[in-house]
Residue frames relative to the residue before (quaternion, step in Angstrom):
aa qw qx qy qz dx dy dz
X 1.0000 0.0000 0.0000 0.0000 0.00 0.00 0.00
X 0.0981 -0.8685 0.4136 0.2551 3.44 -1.01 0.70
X 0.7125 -0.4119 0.0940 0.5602 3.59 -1.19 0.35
X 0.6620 0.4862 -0.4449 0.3570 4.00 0.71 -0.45
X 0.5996 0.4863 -0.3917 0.5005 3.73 1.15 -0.73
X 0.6922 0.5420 -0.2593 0.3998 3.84 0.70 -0.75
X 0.7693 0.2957 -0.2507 0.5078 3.47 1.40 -0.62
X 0.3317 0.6557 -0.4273 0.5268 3.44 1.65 0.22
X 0.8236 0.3450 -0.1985 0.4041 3.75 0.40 -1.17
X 0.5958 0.3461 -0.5476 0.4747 3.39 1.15 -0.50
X 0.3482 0.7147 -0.4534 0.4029 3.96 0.79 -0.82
X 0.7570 0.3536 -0.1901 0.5156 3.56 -0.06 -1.49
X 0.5672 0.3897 -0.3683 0.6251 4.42 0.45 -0.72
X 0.5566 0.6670 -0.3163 0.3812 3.77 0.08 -0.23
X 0.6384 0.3669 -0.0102 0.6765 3.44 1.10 -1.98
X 0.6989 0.2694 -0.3687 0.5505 3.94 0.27 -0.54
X 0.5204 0.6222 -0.4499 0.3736 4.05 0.47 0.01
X 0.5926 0.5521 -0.2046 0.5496 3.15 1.40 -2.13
X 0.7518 0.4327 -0.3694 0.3333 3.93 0.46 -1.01
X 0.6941 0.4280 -0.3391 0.4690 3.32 0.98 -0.30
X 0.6022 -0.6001 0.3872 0.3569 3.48 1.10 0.82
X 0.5211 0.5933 -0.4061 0.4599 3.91 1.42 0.26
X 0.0813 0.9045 -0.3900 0.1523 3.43 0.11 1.26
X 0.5549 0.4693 -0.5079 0.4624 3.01 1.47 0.27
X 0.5646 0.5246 -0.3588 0.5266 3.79 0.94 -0.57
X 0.4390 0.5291 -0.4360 0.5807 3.71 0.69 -0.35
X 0.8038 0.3278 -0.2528 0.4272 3.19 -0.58 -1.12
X 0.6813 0.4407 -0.3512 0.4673 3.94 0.65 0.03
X 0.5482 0.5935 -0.4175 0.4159 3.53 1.46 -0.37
X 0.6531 0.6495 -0.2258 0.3172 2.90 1.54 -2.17
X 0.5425 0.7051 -0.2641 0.3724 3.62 1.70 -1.19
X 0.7240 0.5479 0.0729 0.4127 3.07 0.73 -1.69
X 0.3406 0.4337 -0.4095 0.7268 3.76 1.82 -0.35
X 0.8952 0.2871 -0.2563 0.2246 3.16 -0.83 -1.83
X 0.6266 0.4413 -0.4940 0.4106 3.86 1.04 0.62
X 0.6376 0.6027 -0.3140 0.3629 3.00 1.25 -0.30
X 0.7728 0.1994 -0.1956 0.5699 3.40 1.41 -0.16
X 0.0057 0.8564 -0.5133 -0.0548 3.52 1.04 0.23
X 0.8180 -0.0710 -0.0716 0.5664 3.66 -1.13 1.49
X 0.4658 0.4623 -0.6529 0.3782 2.93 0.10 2.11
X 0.6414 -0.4690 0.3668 0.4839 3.49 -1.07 -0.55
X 0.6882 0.4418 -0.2996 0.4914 3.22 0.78 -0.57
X 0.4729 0.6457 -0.3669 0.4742 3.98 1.56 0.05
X 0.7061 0.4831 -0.2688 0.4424 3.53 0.99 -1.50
X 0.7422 0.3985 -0.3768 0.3852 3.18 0.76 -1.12
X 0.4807 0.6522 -0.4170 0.4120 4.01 0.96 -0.32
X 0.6193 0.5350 -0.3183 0.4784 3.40 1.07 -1.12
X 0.7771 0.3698 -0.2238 0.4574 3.55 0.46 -1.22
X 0.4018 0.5733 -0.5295 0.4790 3.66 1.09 -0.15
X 0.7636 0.5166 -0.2955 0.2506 3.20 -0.19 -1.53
X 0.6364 0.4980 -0.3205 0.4942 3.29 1.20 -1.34
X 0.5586 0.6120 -0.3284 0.4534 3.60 0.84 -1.07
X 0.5647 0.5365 -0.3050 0.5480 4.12 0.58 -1.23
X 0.7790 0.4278 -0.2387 0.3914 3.77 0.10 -1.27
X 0.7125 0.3619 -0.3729 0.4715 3.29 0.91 -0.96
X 0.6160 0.6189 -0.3167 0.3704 3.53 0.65 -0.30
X 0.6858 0.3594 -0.1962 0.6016 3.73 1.31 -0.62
X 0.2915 -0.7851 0.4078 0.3638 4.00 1.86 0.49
X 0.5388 0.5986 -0.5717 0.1567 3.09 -0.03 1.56
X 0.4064 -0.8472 0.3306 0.0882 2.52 0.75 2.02
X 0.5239 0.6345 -0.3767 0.4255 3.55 0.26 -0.90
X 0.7800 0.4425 -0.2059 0.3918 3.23 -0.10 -2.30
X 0.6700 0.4981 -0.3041 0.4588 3.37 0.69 -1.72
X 0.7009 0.3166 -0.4372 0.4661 4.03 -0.02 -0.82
X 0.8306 0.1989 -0.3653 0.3704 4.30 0.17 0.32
X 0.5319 0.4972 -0.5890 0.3506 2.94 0.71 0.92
X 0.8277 0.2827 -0.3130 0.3702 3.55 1.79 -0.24
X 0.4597 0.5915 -0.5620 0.3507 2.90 0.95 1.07
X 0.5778 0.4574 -0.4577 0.4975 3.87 1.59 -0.43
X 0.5210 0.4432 -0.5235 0.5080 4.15 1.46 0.04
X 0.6728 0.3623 -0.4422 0.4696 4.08 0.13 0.29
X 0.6035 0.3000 -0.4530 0.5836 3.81 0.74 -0.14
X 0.7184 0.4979 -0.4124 0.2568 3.71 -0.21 -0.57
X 0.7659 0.0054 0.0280 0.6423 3.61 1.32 -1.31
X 0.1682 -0.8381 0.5182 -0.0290 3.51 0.10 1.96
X 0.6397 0.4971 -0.2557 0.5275 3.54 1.48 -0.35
X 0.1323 0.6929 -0.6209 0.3419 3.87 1.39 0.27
X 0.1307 -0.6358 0.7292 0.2168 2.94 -1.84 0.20
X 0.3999 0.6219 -0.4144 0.5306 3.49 1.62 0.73
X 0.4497 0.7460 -0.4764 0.1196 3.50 1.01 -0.77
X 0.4777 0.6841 -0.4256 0.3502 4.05 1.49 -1.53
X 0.8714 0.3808 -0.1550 0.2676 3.10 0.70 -1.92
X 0.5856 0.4637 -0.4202 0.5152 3.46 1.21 0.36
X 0.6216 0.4723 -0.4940 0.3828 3.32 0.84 0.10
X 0.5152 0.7040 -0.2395 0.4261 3.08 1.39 -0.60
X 0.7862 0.3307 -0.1541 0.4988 3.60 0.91 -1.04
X 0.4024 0.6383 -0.4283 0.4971 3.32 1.58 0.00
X 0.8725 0.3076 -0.1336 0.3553 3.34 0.68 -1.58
X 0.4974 0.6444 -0.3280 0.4792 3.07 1.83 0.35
X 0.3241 0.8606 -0.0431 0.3905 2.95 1.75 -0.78
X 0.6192 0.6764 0.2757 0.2884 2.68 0.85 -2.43
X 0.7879 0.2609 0.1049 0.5479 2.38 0.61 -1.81
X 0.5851 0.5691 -0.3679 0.4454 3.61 0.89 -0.99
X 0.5131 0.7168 -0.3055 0.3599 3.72 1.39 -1.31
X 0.7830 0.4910 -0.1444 0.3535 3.16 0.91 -1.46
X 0.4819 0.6537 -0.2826 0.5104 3.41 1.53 -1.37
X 0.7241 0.4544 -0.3821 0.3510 3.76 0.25 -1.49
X 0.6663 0.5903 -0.2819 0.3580 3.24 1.06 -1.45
X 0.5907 0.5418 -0.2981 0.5183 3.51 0.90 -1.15
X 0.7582 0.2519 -0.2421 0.5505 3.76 0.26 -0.70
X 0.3831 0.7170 -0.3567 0.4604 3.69 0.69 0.79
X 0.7072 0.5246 0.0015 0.4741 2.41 1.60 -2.06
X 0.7451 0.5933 0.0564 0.2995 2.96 1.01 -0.98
């Protein structure tokens, strides 16, 4: 098997992880594509999975550096909107907790 068929499949165990709503393991599959192919297409999107996994299990933290090192790593993404997006969604979630903290 090569590395593109091998990071395609962990890639692909990743997405069936995410469907079962199991997103921290996701996010380790999503890891594990993007080392296995590192600066490919199938790398960038792993990167943004991952960030995408984190922001989804509120670990906000994790999820805003893994997509800001996905906007330094692949500035030519055409995903790039949506990590800026979850960065600042991110962000934002940060604030909500605090406010109901407050409260």
């Amino acid at each position: 098997m090569s590395n593109k068929e091998k990071a395609i499949e962990v890639y692909k165990q990743g997405i069936e992880a995410l469907e079962k709503s199991d997103f921290f393991y996701a996010s380790k599959k999503f890891s594990e594509a993007e080392i296995l192919l590192p600066q490919s297409e199938w790398a960038a999107k792993s990167a943004l999975m991952t960030g995408y996994c984190f922001y989804s299990i509120n670990f906000y933290t994790e999820a805003i550096s893994n997509l800001e090192r996905f906007t330094r790593t692949y500035p030519a993404s055409k995903n790039l909107d949506y990590a800026h997006y979850l960065i600042a969604m991110s962000y934002y979630e940060q604030i909500l907790s605090e406010e109901k903290d407050i409260q």
